[in-house]
N, CA, C and O atoms as CSV, one atom per row, in Angstrom:
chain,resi,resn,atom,element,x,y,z
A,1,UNK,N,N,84.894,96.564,112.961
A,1,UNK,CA,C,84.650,96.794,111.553
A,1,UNK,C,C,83.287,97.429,111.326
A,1,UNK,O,O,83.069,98.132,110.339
A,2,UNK,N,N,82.204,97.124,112.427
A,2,UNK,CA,C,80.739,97.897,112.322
A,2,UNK,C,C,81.035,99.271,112.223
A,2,UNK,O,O,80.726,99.640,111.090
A,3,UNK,N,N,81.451,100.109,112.833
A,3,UNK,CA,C,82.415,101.151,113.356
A,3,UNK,C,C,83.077,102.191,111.994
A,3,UNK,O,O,82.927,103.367,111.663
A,4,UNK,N,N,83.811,101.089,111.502
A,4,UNK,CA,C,84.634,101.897,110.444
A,4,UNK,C,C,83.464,101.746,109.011
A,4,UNK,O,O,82.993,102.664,108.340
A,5,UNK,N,N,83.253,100.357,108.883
A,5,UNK,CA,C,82.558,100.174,107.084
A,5,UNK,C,C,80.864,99.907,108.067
A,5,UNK,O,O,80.103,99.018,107.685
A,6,UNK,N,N,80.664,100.396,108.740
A,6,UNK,CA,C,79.470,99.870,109.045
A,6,UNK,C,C,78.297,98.708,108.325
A,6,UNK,O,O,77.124,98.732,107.951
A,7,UNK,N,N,79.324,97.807,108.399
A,7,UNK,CA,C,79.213,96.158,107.808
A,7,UNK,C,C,79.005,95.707,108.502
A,7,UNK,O,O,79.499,96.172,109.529
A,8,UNK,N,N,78.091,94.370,108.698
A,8,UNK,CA,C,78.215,93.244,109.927
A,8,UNK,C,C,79.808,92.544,109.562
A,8,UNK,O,O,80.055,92.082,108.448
A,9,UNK,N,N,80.879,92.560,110.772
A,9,UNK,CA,C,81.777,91.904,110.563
A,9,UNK,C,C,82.057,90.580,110.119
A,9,UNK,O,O,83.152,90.322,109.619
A,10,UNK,N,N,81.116,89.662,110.262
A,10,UNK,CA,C,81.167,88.227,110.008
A,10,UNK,C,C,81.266,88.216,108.637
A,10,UNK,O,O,81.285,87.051,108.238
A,11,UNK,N,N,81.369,89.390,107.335
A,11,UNK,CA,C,81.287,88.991,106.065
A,11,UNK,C,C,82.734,89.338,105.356
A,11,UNK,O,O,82.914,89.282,104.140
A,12,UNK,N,N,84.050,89.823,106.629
A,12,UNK,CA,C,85.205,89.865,106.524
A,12,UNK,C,C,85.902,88.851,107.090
A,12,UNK,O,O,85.540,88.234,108.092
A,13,UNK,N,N,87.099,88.625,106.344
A,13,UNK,CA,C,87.707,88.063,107.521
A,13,UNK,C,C,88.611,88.678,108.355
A,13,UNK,O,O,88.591,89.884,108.109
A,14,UNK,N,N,89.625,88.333,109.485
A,14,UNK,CA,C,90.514,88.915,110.384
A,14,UNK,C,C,91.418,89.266,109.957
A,14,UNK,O,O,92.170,90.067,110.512
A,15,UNK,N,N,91.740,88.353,107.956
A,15,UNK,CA,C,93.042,88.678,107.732
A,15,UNK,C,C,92.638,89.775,106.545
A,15,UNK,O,O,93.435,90.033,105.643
A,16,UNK,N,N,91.863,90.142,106.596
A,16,UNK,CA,C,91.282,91.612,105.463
A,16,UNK,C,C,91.368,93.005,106.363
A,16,UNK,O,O,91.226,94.101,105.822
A,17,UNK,N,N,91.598,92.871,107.703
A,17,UNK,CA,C,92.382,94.024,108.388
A,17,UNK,C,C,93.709,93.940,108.444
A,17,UNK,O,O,94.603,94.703,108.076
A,18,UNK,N,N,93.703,92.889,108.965
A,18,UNK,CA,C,95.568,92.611,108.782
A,18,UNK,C,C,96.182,93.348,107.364
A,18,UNK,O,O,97.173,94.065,107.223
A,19,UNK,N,N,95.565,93.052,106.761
A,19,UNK,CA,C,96.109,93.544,105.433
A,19,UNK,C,C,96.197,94.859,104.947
A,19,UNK,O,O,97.201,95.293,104.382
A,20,UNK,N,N,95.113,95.544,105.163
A,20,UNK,CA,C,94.802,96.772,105.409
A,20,UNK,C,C,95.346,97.508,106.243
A,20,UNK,O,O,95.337,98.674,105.849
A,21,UNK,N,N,95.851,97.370,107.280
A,21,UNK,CA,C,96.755,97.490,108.541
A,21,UNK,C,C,98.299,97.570,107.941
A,21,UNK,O,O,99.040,98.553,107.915
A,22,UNK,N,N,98.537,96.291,107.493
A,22,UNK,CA,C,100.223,96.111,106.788
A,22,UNK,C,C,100.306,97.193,106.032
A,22,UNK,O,O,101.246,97.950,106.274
A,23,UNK,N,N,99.353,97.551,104.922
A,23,UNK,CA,C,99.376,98.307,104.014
A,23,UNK,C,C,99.546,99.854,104.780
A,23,UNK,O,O,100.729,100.190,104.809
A,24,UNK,N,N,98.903,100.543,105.209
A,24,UNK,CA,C,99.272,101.534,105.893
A,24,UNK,C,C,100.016,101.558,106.623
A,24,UNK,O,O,100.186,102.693,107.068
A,25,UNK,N,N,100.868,100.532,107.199
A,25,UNK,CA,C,102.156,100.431,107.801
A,25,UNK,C,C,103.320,100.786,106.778
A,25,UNK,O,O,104.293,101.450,107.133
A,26,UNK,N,N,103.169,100.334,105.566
A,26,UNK,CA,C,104.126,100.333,104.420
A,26,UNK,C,C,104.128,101.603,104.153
A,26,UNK,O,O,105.184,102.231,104.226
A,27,UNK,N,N,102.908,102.235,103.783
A,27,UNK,CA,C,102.710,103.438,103.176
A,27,UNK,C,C,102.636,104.421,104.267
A,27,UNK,O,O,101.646,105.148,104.177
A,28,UNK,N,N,103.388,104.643,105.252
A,28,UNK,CA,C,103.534,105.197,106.191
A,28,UNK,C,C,104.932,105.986,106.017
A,28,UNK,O,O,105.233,107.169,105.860
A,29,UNK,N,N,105.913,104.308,106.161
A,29,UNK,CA,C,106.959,104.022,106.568
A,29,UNK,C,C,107.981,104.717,105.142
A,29,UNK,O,O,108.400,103.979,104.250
A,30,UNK,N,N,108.235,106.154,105.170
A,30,UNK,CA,C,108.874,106.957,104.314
A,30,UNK,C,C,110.293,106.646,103.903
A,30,UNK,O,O,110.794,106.671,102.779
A,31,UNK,N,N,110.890,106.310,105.218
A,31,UNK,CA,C,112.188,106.028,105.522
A,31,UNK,C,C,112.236,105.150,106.523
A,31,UNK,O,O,111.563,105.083,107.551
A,32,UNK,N,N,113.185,104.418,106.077
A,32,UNK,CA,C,113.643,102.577,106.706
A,32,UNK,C,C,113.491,102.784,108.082
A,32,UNK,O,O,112.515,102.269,108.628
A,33,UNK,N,N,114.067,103.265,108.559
A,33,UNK,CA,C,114.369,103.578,110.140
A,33,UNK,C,C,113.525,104.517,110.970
A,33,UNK,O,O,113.592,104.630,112.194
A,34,UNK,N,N,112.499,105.360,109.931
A,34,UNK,CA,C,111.360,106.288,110.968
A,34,UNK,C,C,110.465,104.743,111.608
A,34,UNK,O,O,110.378,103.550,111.318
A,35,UNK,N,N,109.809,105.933,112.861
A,35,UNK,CA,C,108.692,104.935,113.688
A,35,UNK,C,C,108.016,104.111,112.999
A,35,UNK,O,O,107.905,104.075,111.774
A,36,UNK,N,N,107.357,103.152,114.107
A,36,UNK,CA,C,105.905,102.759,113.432
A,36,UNK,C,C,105.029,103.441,114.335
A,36,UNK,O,O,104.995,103.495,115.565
A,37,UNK,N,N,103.968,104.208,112.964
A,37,UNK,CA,C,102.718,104.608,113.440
A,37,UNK,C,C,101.761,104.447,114.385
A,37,UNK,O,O,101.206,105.040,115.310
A,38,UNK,N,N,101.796,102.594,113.329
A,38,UNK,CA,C,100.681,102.208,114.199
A,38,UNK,C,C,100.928,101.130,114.916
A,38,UNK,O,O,101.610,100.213,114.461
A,39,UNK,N,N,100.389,101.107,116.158
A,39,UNK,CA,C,100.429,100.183,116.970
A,39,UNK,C,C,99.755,99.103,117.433
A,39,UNK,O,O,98.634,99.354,117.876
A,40,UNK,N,N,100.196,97.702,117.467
A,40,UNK,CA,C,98.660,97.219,117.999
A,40,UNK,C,C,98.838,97.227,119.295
A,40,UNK,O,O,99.747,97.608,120.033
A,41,UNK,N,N,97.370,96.529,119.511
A,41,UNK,CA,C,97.209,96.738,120.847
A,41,UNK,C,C,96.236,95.599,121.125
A,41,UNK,O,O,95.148,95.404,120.582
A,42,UNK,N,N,96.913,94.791,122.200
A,42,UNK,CA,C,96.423,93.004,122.420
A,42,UNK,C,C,95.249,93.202,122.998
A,42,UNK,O,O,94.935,93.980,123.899
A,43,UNK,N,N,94.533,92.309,122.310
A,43,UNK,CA,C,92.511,92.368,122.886
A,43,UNK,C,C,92.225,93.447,122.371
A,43,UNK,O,O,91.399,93.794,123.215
A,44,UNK,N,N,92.240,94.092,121.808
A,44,UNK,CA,C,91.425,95.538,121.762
A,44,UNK,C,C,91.678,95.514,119.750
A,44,UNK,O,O,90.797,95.254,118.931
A,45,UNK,N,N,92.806,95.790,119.519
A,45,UNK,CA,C,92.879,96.303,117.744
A,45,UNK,C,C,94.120,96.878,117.305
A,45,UNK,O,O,95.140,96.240,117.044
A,46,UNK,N,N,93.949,98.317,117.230
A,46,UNK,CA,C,95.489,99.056,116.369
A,46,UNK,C,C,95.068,100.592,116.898
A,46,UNK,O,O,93.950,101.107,116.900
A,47,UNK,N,N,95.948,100.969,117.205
A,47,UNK,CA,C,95.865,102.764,117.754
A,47,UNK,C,C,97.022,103.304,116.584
A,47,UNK,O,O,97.878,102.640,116.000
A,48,UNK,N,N,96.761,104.495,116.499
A,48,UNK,CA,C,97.338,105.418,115.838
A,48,UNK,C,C,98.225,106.517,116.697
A,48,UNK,O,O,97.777,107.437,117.382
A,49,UNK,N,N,99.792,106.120,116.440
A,49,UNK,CA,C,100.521,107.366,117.648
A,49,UNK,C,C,101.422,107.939,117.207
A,49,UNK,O,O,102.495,107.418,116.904
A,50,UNK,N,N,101.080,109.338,117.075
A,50,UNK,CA,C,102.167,110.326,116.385
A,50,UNK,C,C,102.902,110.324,117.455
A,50,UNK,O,O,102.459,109.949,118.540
A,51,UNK,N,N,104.170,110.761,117.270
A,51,UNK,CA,C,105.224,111.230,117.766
A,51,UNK,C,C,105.270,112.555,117.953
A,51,UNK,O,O,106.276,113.076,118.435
């Protein structure tokens, strides 16, 4: 989160990405059955993968 809002992270919580995350998952997702974008990725965060 230093990275993106260059904030000290400790004044978010874990579920204020999550959310942010869902949300661009939704607003992605054009049609029921296209991909998902984004991906997570265990220990590390969320990658972004076009097709």
């Amino acid at each position: 989160m230093e990275l993106v809002w260059n904030e000290d992270y400790s004044l978010y919580s874990r579920k204020a990405v999550n959310n942010h995350v869902s949300n661009l998952r939704r607003k992605l997702k054009t049609v029921p059955y296209s991909p998902d974008y984004i991906k997570s990725v265990i220990g590390v965060g969320y990658k972004f993968e076009a097709l």
